[in-house]
N, C-alpha and C positions, 0 to 999 in steps of 0.2 A: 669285642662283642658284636653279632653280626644282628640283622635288621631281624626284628619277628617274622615268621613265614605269615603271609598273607592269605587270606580265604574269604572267601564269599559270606560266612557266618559272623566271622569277624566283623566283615563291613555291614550286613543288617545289622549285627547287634548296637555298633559305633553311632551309626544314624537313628535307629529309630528303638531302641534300646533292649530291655528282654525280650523274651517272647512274653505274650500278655497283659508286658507292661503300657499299650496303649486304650484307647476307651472303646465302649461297645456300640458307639452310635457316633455318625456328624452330621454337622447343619451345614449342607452347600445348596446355597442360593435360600431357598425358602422351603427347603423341603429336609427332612433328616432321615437318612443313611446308617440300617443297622447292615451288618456282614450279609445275612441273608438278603437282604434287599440292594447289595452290592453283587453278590453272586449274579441274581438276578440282571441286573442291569450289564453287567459283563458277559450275560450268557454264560453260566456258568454253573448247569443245572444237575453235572453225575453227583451224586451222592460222597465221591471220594475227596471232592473238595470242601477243606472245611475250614471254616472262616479261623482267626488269631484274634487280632487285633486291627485297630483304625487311627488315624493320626493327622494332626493339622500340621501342617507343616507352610514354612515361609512363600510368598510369593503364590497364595493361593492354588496352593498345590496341595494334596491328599495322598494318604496313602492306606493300601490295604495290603495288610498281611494275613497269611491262609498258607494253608499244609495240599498241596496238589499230590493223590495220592497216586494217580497214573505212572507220574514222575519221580513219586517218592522224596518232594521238594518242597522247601520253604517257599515261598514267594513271594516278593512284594511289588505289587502295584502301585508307582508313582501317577497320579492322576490332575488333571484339571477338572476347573467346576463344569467344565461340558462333561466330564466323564472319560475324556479322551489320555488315556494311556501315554505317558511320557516317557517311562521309565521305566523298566523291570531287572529285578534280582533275581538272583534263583538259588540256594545252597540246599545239599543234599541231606538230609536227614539225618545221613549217618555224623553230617557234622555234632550234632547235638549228642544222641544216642551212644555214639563210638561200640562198643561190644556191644552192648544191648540190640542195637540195630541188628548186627552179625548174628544172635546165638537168638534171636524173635523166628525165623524160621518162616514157614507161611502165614504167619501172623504180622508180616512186613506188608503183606497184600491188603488189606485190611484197614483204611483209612482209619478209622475211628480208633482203632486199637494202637494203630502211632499215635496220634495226637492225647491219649491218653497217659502210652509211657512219656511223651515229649514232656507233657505238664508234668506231671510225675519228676520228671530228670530236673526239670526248670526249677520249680519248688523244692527240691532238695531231696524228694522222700526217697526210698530205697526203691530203685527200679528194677526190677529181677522181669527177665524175659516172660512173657504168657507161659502156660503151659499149652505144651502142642496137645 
């Protein structure tokens, strides 16, 4: 029996677990940190980025996770409490989606309308492509 094949989704999920399964805010330093006020501080103002999840993680480190939709990517931001970027992940959408991604059409363009099937696929409920 040979080694699982390895993936980028794999390794977000490992570390920092579902998608959604982190919180909606953090306290670094004295100040708290919801996704939009993350974007913000990372400069990270198109519309096609949209915040996941947030996470305290060992060694006062942070992390934000968000759907880049330019790149059509998962991403995670490993951070310090300066905000300074340590770390980044990237897995591709269609890891999640698999067909769905494929048979979504121009509706892959569309940030809002992935992160809608992604919840959708995460939570279990039956994800059937938009209609074009």
């Amino acid at each position: 029996m040979g080694l699982p094949e390895y993936s980028e989704k794999m390794l977000i999920e490992k570390e920092f677990g579902p998608l959604w399964s982190g919180a909606d805010s953090l306290l670094i330093g004295d100040k708290v940190f919801t996704a939009k006020e993350l974007k913000r501080a990372f400069d990270m103002w198109a519309a096609d980025v949209v915040g996941i999840d947030l996470h305290v993680l060992a060694g006062g480190q942070y992390a934000f996770r968000f759907y880049d939709g330019d790149d059509r990517c998962i991403v995670v931001f490993v951070f310090d409490g300066n905000l300074d970027i340590v770390r980044e992940l990237r897995a591709h959408i269609a890891e999640w989606l698999q067909e769905d991604y494929y048979a979504s059409g121009m509706e892959a363009f569309f940030a809002s309308t992935m992160v809608k099937m992604l919840r959708r696929k995460v939570q279990g409920e039956e994800s059937a492509p938009p209609k074009q």
